[in-house]
Steps between C-alpha positions, in 0.01 A plus 500: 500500500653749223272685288699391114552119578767378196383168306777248440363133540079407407321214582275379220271221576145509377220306381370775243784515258323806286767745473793303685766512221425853439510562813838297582641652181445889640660374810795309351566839287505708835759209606266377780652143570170218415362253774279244387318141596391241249264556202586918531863391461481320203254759355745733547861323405248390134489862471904517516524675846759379751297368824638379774282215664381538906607154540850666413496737748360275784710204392163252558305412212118522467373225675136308555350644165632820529359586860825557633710738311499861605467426888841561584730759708667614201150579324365644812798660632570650181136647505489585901800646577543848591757680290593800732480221810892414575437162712233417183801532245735374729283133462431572110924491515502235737254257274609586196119672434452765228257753507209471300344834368236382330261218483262470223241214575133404403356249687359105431207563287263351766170726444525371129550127602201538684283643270558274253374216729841351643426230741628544882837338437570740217378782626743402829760486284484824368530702777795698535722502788882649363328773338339632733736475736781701351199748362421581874898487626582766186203710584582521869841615385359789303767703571776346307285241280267542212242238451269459196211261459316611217567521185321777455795652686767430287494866303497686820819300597670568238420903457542515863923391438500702232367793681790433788787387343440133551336511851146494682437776717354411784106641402543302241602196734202563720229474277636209366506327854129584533416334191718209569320467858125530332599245259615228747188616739281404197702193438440347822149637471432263206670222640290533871169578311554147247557342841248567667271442221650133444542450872081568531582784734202711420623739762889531602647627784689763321373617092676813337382608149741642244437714132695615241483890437289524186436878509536809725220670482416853522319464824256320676092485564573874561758778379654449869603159478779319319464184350668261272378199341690141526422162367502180568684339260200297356451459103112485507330741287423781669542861598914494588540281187265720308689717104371850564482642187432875540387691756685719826629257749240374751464581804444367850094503459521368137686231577294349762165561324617355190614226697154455622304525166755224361422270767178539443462485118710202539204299659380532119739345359293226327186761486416670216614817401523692876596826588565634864487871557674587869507810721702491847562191459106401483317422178289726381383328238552063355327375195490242210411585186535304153787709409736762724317826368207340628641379850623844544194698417289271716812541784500906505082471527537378815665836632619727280566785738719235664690390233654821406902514573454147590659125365382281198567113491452354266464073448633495119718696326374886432368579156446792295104574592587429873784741489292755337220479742748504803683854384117635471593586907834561698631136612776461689643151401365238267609138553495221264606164367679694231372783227435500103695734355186735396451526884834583549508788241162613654663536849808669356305819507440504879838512608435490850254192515723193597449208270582168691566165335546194686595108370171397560266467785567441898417151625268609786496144665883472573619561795644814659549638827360890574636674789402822713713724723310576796676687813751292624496168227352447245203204366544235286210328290461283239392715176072449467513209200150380591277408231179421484508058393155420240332329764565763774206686537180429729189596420348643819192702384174321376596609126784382350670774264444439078781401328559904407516644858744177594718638249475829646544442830826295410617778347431762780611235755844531322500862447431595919810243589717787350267803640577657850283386830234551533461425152146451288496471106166519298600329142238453227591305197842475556525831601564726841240711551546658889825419680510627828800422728723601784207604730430380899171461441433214232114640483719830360705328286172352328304852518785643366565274201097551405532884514820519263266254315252757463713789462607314182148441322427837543817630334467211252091580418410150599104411626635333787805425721726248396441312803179380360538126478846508643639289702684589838885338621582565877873443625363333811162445631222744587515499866132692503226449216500864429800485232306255291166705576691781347654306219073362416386883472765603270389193246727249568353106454779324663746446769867328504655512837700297704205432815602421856357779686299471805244640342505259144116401549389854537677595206375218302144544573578859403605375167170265492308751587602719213522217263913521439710198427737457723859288526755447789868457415649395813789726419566856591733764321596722721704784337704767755 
């Protein structure tokens, strides 16, 4: 290993050909000698720069479609060999191999083939083998190679030979070999992960997860933590595909709250004008309204001692009244389906509120998997998609709910799947009302939800509680009658949950006995 490594001979072979000539041209100036395969040769000799083909240097052509072409001593010796190793330049001599200083390669674009629906064949097809290869044999040999596999390196190649008189030091080498190892890591990650999902294997042997660093963040949940954000590569609208306009950067806590609000304002998506108001990544506050200014006023009613410093959503794009009524309080982050350009002089004048604008709204019923370290391993689920189908609700109670409290306990049904267990939701007229969530107690949870219910018609001046001909959601069933007992004293008429506890009948004749309408769902959400 030498700490100033000189560069006289690059390998150029990549898929991604943003940048190439530019790149080849900077190198050809600093008299680097060119290496190249197919298409990247030709790109490059159109440009007018002298190449000289692999097939050249190894003396085979490429052969079976181009799957054989760089797997060859002289490609691999050239990258391997130890420069300050006599008995490894002794065989270079021997074998007529030249060193190779640098290798510049972006893999098969097999993540993209994917997404855009390639069948198995294809998708087999376009998995690299060569480039990864010499990627991990020029990264093991750190010390005397460079390696660059994204583009986005290119610059800091080239000011890093300027900086050294034409060579890499070997810092520079290092972090290179890093990146080079994450990418091929998250290669093979893609390729395993499509595999398993075509193969059926719901649950391989061995799974490994891999992101792309989006952000480093200033630290985590807490001041004490670092953190970072990655993605995932996906192009669905969203929070890591999301324009932020204005605003400081976001942090740690922002990013997963506003993560949660989206997901759930995205269950609106075909709804009419919704907003969703979230605080630690619970909402505080969901309504519809027949227009935005309306949603949100009817959203921050719920709890509007909660929903200050917390996260808008927003299911169309923000407007001027809606913008005006959100910078009446401090709001951390808005997020929305884009922004009229009123709103977006309105928001200009709080400079720290982040303004969020995504492509559109999430799909919540595609599929996704959710993970969670735990000591030791981690867990693996499919994301919650359920919905509720029309026909999927049983009647269990004697009355059957009017057409207005179905609506409404559709609605809070949908609200609690994104609320934390144990998680209750009083919604009137399209409206929350009382959320209550993340308690061990789901009695507390629904005593809880009434009280901030309460606590908001007095500091509103209204008669009565909200939760006066409500209606209730419940995450999972009542295991004892004395949630929905609870949930009947604070005013609420009727009852969505999903039933199947030991104690069903004695709920139900609870809910007779108090003359609520009652439905079973047969499905639980859960929420950790």
């Amino acid at each position: 290993m030498t700490d100033r490594a000189p560069l006289t001979r690059a390998l150029l072979s990549v898929s991604d050909k943003d940048g190439l000539v530019e790149l080849a041209r900077a190198l050809a100036a600093r008299g680097v000698e060119l290496l190249s395969t197919g298409g990247s040769a030709r790109l490059l000799r159109d440009a007018g720069l002298e190449v000289r083909d692999v097939a050249d240097l190894t003396g085979f052509p490429e052969m079976m479609d181009g799957r054989v072409k760089t797997l060859h001593p002289k490609v691999h010796g050239g990258l391997l060999a130890l420069r300050d190793d006599p008995g490894h330049v002794a065989a270079m001599e021997q074998h007529g191999i030249a060193p190779i200083d640098l290798l510049v390669v972006n893999l098969y674009p097999f993540e993209a083939t994917v997404a855009a629906g390639a069948d198995y064949d294809t998708a087999i097809e376009n998995i690299d083998i060569g480039g990864p290869a010499m990627i991990r044999a020029a990264a093991k040999n750190h010390g005397h190679v460079a390696v660059v596999t994204d583009v986005e390196d290119y610059d800091a190649l080239l000011a890093e030979l300027d900086a050294n008189d034409g060579q890499t030091t070997y810092a520079f080498r290092r972090r290179l070999a890093q990146t080079a190892y994450a990418r091929t890591a998250a290669y093979d990650t893609a390729v395993s992960t499509w595999m398993a999902s075509a193969i059926g294997e719901a649950a391989p042997r061995r799974r490994s997860f891999a992101g792309t660093l989006a952000q480093t963040l200033r630290y985590g949940e807490n001041p004490h933590q670092q953190a970072a954000f990655y993605t995932d590569g996906s192009d669905a609208p969203g929070l890591a595909n999301a324009e932020q306009l204005q605003g400081k950067e976001l942090s740690y806590n922002n990013i997963n709250d506003t993560d949660a609000a989206f997901a759930l304002v995205s269950e609106f998506a075909d709804a009419a004008p919704a907003c969703v108001i979230v605080k630690h990544a619970n909402p505080c506050g969901v309504a519809t309204g027949g227009s935005l200014a309306e949603a949100y006023g009817r959203a921050f009613d719920c709890d509007r001692t909660s929903a200050f410093g917390g996260i808008v959503a927003l299911n169309r794009p923000l407007d001027a009244a809606t913008a005006r009524a959100i910078t009446e309080i401090f709001t951390e982050v808005v997020i929305a389906p884009g922004a009229s350009d009123e709103a977006r002089a309105i928001f200009a004048a709080k400079k720290n509120l982040r303004l969020l604008l995504t492509a559109g709204l999430a799909d919540p019923t595609t599929a996704a998997t959710a993970f969670t370290q735990v000591s030791g391993g981690f867990l693996v689920q499919d994301r919650d998609t359920g919905r509720l189908a029309p026909d999927a609700l049983k009647v269990v109670s004697e009355r059957a709910p009017s057409e207005r409290e179905l609506a409404d306990l559709r609605f809070a049904w949908t609200v609690a799947k994104h609320v934390k267990s144990n998680a209750i939701v009083y919604c009137k007229d399209g409206a929350t009302v009382g959320v209550g969530a993340g308690q061990m107690s789901r009695v507390d949870s629904t005593r809880i939800a009434a009280r901030k219910a309460a606590d908001m018609a007095e500091a509103l001046g209204l008669a009565a509680p909200p939760t006066q001909g409500s209606v209730v959601a419940s995450d999972a069933f009542f295991p004892f009658a004395d949630g929905l007992i609870t949930a009947a004293e604070a005013g609420a008429t009727a009852i969505i949950q999903p039933g199947g506890s030991m104690r069903d009948d004695e709920v139900i004749a609870a809910a007779d006995a108090r003359g609520l309408a009652m439905v079973f769902t047969g499905m639980r959400h859960f929420r950790h």
